[in-house]
N, C-alpha and C positions, 0 to 999 in steps of 0.2 A: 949835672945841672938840674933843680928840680922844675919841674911845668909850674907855668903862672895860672893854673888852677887844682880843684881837686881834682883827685881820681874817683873814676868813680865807684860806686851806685854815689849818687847825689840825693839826699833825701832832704825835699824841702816843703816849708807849708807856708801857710798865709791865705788870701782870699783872690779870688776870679771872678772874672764877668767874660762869659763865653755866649756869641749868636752865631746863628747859622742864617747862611743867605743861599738862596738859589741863585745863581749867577749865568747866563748867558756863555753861551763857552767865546764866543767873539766877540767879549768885551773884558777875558783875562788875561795877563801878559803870558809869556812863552814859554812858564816855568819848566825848569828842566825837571826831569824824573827819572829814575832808578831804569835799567834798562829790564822791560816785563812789567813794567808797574805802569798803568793804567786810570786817568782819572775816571769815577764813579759818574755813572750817568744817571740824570734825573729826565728824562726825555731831552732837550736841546740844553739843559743847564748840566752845572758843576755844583756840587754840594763843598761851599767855603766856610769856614769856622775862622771867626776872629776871637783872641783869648789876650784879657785885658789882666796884668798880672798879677799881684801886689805880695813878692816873696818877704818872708818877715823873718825875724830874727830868729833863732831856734834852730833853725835849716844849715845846710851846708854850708849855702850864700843868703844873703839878702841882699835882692836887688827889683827892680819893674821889669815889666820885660811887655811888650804887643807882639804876640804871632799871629800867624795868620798860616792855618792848613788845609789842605785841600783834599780832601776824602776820596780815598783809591784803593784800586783793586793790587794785591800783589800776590802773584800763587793762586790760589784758594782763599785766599784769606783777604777783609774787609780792613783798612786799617787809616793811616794821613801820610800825608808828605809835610814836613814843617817848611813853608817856600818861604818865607818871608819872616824876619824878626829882628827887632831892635830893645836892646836891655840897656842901662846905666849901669852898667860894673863889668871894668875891664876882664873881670878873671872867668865870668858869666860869657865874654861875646867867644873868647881864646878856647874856653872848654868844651863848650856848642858845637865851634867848627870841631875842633883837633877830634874828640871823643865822639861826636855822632853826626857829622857831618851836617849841622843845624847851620843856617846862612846867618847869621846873629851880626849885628850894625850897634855901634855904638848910638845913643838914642839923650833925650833930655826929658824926663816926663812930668806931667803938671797934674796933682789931682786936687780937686775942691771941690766940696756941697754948695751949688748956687742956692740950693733950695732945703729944705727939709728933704729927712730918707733918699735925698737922689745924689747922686755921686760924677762928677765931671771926672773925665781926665784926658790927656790929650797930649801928643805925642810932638816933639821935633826931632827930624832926622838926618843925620848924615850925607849932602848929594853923593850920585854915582860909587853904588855898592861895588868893588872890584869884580864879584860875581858875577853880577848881572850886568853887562856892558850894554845890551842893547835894549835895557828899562831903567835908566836913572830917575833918581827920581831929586830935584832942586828943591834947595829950600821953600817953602813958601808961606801967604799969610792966607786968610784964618789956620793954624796947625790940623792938624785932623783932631776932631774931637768927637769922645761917645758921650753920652751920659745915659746913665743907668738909673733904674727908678723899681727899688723892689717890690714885689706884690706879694706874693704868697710864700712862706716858709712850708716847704714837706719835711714827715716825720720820719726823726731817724737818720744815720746816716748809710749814703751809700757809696758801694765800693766798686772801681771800673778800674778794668784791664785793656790797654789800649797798646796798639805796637806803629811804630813811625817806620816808612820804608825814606830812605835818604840816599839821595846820588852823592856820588865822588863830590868834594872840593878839594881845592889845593892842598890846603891843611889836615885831610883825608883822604887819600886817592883813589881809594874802593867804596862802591856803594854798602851799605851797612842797613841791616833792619837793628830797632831801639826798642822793648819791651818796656812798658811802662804800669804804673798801679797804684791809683790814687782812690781818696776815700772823702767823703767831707759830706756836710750839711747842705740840701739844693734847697734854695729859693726860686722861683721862677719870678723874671724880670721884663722890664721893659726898655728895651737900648735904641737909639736913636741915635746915628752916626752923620756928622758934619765932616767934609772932606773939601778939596778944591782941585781940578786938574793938574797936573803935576806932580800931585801926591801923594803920601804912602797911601793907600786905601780908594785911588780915584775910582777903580774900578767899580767900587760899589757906593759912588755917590748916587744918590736920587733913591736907592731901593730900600728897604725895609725887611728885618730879619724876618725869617720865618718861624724863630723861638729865639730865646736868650733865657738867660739864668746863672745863679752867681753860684758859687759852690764856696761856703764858710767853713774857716778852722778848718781847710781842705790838711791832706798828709800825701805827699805825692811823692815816687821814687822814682829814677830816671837809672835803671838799670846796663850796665856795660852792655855796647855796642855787638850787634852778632854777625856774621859773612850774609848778604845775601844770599837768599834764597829763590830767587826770581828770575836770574840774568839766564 
């Protein structure tokens, strides 16, 4: 019987809007992590990256996707844990888990320019992720919403190699590190995140990234799954 996704390397492109927040460590849920794998400390905070998605046609799949990673030590090496994600396409949430142990939720995503050059978009989500039993998160009103506001285009494009350390889920039962290798155009931006308690992203209502930037006509490869190395 064949999988309700690809196999992978997954090679997909389209555009991004990625911030970085310095977060409080007691005011993040309890996410689970790779056994050896260590959230990255910034003196009392956690360094959190929210990635707003827009995969486009061309690619393996096209679909949106909001993750949200949390920057960690694994081995030797500097890399993320992807704790959090909701995509709209079923073959996207199935291949996430099964292939690299990504937590992926079914999701509804909203994008519109209220404005000139600036970009809304905003998420609803699925309550109580089967993963996470003890952080559901309920429908609620306002959705979470960013909007992005580009400034400045840099020249050239540029190329990052990044590796995700992911713990077991169901549909995965071993932790797995993910190599990855993306390339695209940065603009540095300005994001501004609306949330409400109960919500995907509560954790970082009231704060303000510490950078954002969109990366265009990005090419990113999401490489087959390898044993940890950490446990």
């Amino acid at each position: 019987m064949n999988a309700p996704y690809p196999p992978p390397p997954w090679h997909l492109r389209g555009t991004l809007h990625a911030a970085l927040w310095p977060v409080r460590a007691d005011r993040l849920p309890p996410w689970p992590l790779p056994p050896g794998v260590r959230p990255l400390r910034l003196g009392r905070r956690r360094a959190v990256v929210t990635f707003w998605v827009d995969y486009r046609p061309g690619g393996t799949l096209a679909y949106r996707e909001l993750l949200v990673a949390l920057a960690v030590r694994g081995g030797g090496s500097v890399g993320a844990c992807a704790v959090e994600a909701w995509v709209d396409d079923p073959a996207s949430v199935a291949g996430g888990r099964a292939l690299w142990g990504i937590p992926k939720h079914p999701a509804a995503f909203v994008h519109d320019s209220p404005e000139p050059r600036r970009l809304r978009t905003g998420v609803l989500v699925d309550p109580a992720p089967t993963d996470a039993p003890d952080a559901p998160h309920a429908p609620c009103a306002p959705l979470p919403t960013a909007l992005h506001q580009p400034l400045v285009r840099l020249p050239g494009r540029v190329p990052l190699r990044a590796r995700l350390f992911q713990p077991a889920l169901p549909e995965r039962p071993h932790p797995c590190e993910v190599p990855l290798r993306l390339t695209g155009a940065v603009r540095l931006t300005r994001t501004r995140l609306r949330t409400a308690p109960g919500a995907p992203l509560d954790y970082l209502a009231g704060l303000r990234p510490l950078a954002a930037c969109a990366l265009e006509d990005f090419r990113f490869t999401i490489a087959p799954a390898e044993p940890s190395q950490t446990a």
